[in-house]
C-alpha positions in Angstrom: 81.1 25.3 50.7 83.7 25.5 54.0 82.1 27.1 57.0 85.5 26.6 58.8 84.1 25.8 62.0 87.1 24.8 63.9 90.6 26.6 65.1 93.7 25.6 64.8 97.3 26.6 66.3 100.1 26.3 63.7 102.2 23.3 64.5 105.0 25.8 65.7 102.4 27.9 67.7 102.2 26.3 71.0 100.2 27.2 74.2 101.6 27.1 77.7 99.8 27.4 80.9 100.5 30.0 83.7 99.1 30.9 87.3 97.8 34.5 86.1 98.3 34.5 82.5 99.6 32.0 79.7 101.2 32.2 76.6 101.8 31.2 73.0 105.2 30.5 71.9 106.1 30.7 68.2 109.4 28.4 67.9 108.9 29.9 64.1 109.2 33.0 64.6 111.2 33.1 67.9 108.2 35.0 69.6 105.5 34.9 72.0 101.8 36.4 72.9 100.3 36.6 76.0 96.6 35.0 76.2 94.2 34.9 78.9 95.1 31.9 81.3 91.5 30.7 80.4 91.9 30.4 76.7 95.0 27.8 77.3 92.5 24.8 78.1 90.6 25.8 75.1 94.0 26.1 72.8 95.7 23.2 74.3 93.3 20.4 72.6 95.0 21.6 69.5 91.2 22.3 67.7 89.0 24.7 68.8 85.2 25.0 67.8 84.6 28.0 66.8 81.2 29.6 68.4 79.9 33.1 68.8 81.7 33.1 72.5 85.5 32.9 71.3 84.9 34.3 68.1 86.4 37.6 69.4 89.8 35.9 70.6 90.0 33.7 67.6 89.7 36.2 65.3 92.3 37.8 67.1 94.8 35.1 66.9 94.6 34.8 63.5 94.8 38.1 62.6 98.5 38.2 64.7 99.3 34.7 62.6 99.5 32.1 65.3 97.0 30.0 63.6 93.9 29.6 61.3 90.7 28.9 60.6 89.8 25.2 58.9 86.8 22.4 58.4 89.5 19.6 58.5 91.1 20.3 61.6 92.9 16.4 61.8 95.5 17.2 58.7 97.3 19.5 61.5 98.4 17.2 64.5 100.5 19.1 67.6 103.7 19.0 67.5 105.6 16.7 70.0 108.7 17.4 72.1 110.7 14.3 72.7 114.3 15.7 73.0 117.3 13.8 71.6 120.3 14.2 70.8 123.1 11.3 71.2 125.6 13.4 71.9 127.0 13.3 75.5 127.9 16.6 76.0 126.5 19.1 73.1 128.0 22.3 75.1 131.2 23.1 77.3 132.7 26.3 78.8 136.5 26.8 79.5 138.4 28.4 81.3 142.1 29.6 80.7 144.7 31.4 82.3 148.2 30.8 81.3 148.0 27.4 80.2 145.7 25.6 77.5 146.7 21.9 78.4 143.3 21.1 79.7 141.6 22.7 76.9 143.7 20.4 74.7 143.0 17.4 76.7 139.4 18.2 76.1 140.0 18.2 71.9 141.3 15.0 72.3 138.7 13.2 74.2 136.0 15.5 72.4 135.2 12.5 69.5 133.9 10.5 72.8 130.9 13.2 73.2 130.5 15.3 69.8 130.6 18.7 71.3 129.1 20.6 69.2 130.1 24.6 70.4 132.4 25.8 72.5 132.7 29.2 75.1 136.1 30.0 76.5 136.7 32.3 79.4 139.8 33.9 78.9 142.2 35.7 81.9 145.2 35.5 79.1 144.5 38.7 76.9 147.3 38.5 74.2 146.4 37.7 70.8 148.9 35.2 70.3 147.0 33.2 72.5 144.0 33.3 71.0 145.3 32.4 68.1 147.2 29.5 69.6 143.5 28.1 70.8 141.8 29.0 68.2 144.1 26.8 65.2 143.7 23.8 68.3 140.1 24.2 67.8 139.7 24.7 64.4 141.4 21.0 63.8 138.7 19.7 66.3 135.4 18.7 65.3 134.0 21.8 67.5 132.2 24.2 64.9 130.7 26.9 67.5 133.3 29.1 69.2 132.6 32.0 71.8 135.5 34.1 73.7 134.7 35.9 76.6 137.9 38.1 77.5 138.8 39.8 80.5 139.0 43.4 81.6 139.7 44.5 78.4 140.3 48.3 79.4 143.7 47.1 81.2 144.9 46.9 77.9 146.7 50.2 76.5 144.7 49.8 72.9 141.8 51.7 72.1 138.8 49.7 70.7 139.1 50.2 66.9 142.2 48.2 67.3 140.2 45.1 69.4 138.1 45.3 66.3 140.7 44.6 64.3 142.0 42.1 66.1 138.7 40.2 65.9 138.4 40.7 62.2 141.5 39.2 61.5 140.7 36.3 63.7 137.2 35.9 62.4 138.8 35.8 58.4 140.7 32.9 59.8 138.3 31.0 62.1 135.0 30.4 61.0 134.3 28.7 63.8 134.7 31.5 65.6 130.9 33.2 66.1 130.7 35.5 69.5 133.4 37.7 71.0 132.3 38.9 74.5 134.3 41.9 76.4 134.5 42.7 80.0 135.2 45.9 81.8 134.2 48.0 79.4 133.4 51.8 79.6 129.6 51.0 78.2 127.6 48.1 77.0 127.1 47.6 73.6 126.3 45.0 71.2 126.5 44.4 67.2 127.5 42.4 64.2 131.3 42.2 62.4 131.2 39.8 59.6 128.2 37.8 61.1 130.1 37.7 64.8 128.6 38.7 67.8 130.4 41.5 69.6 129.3 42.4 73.4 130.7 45.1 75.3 130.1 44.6 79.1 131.0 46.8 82.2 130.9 44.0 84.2 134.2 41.7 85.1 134.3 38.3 83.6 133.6 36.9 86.9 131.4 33.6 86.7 128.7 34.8 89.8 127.8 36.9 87.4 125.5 34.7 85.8 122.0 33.5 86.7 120.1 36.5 86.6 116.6 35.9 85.0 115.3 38.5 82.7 113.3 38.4 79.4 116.3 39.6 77.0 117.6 36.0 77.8 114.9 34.1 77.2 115.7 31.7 74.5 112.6 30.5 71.7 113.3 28.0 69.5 112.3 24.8 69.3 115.2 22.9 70.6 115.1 24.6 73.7 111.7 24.2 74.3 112.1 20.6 73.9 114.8 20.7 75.9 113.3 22.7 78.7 110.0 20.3 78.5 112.2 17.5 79.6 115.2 18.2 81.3 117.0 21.4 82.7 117.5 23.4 79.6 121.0 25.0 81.1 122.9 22.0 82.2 121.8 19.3 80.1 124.3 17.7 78.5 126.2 20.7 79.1 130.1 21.3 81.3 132.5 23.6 82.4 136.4 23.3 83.1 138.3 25.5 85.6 141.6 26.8 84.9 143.0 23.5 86.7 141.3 21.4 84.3 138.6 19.9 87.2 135.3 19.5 85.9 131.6 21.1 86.9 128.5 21.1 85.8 128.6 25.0 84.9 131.2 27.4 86.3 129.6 28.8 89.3 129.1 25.8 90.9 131.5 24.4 92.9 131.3 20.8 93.2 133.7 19.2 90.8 133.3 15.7 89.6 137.0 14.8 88.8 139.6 16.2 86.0 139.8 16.3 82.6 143.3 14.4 82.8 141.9 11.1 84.3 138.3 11.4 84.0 136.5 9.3 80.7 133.8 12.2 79.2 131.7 8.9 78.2 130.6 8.6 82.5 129.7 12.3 82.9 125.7 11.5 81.5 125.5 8.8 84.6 127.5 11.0 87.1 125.3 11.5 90.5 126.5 15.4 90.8 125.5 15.8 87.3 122.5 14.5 87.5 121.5 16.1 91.1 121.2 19.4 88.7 119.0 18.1 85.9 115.9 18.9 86.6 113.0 20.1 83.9 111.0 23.3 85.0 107.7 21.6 85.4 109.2 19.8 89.1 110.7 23.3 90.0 108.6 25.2 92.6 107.4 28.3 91.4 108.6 27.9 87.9 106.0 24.9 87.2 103.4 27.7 87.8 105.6 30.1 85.3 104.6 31.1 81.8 107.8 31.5 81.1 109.4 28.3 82.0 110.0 26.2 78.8 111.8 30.0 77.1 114.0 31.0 80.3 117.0 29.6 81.0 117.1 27.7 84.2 119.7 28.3 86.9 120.7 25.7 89.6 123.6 27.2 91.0 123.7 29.2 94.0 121.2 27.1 95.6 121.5 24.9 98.8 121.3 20.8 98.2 117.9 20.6 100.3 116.4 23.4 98.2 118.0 22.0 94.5 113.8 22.2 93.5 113.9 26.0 94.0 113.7 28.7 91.8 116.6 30.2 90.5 118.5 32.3 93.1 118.5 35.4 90.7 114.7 35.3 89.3 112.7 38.2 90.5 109.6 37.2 88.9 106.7 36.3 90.3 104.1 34.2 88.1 101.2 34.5 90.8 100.9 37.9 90.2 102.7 38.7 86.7 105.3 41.2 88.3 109.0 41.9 87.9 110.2 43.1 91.0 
């Protein structure tokens, strides 16, 4: 008979420590539960033993279905989160004005690095040039596309016809899979033929960014990883200006050359590049955070002597579990 004296997390279930309170992420369910900061020793040796003191909390766990009850606790080892991936640069945002010459520059030197997706900031609002970009990229081995467009209520069209813009677009691109709009009347969000649609009634200005809240925290278990071992917004990540110089993200300044002479193969080994990359467990503040392996991690905005800051934009404070 199985007394099921032990505990176990599911493998996707996994505990992280805080200052006032901790947390289980489920990179399963893209989810997470808040646990007393004094249970996370207990849950972090993967197997608990079960006695009449946590039997309360346990129960408690596995009635919400992070884990289970089990005599043979060693057929469930922890997962592990050694990140790889051999691409150089997995991610890339663009910028365009006028001219796409840089953009195509980047299709042709994108077999050096296997980007994977693709977000495109867009100042030129007519649909011919979207369409232009888009046939570029669908000959390109890029298979994730995102526009973000620019003050979209200069334009004398009412919104049903945006719509059916993006329709028509999205029958032909399939890469195509998030269409963001700026200068809206209202914010708004939904599905068109499984495409993201955003309505913002901010400008598509890149200062914008940053801003730390919980409807951007990210759970899955690539991020995670990512977060556990590197900085979970910049790795392996760029952005291009409408000049076609390159940066580590668009809101920060520093370039590191252009797209025109510079070989996308020496970006991982590039000192600017690699000033930024820095996992949350060596960031002040954040190492102490709950939060840190599911929020993205901002390191513009900050000054070169504090690059080991928290983000600029993060009101939260882990010591006492406030938003302020």
């Amino acid at each position: 008979m199985m007394n099921n004296n032990f505990f176990v997390l599911y493998s996707d279930c996994i505990p992280v420590n805080g200052s006032a309170r901790s947390l289980i992420c489920d990179l399963g369910r893209n989810d997470f539960i808040f646990i007393e900061t004094g249970h996370y020793e207990a849950l972090s040796k993967n197997t608990v033993v079960v006695d009449h003191e946590n039997k309360e909390w346990l129960d408690y766990l596995v009635e919400e279905d992070y884990g289970f009850y089990t005599d043979t606790p060693e057929r469930f080892p922890r997962l592990t989160f050694n990140h790889e991936n051999s691409s150089i640069i997995t991610n890339a945002i663009v910028e365009l004005n006028e001219s796409a010459d840089h953009l195509k520059k980047l299709l042709e030197k994108s077999e050096q690095s296997r980007i994977e997706a693709l977000e495109l900031r867009i100042y030129n609002r007519s649909k011919e040039f979207l369409v232009d970009i888009l046939s570029l990229i669908s000959s390109s081995n890029i298979r994730s596309v995102s526009l973000c467009l620019s003050d979209y209520r200069t334009i004398n069209v009412d919104f049903t016809m945006v719509l059916s813009d993006i329709n028509t677009l999205r029958e032909q691109f399939n890469e195509l899979k998030a269409v963001s709009l700026f200068a809206c009347s209202e914010n708004d969000s939904f599905i068109v033929q499984d495409t993201l649609i955003v309505y913002n009634t901010t400008s598509l200005r890149n200062d914008h960014c940053g801003r730390i809240s919980p409807k951007n925290f990210i759970i899955n278990f690539q991020n995670f990883a990512e977060a556990n071992n590197c900085n979970s917004c910049l790795n392996k990540k760029m952005a291009l200006d409408t000049e076609g110089n390159i940066k580590p993200c668009p809101s920060i300044e520093k370039t590191i050359g252009n797209i025109n002479d510079f070989d996308l193969r020496d970006i991982a080994n590039n000192t600017v590049i690699q000033k930024y990359n820095i996992a949350k467990d060596q960031i002040e503040v954040c190492r102490d955070c709950e939060f840190r392996y599911i929020c993205h991690d901002c390191r513009a905005y900050l000054s070169p002597e504090k690059m080991n800051a928290k983000p600029k934009y993060c009101s939260y404070d882990p010591y006492t579990a406030t938003w302020q």
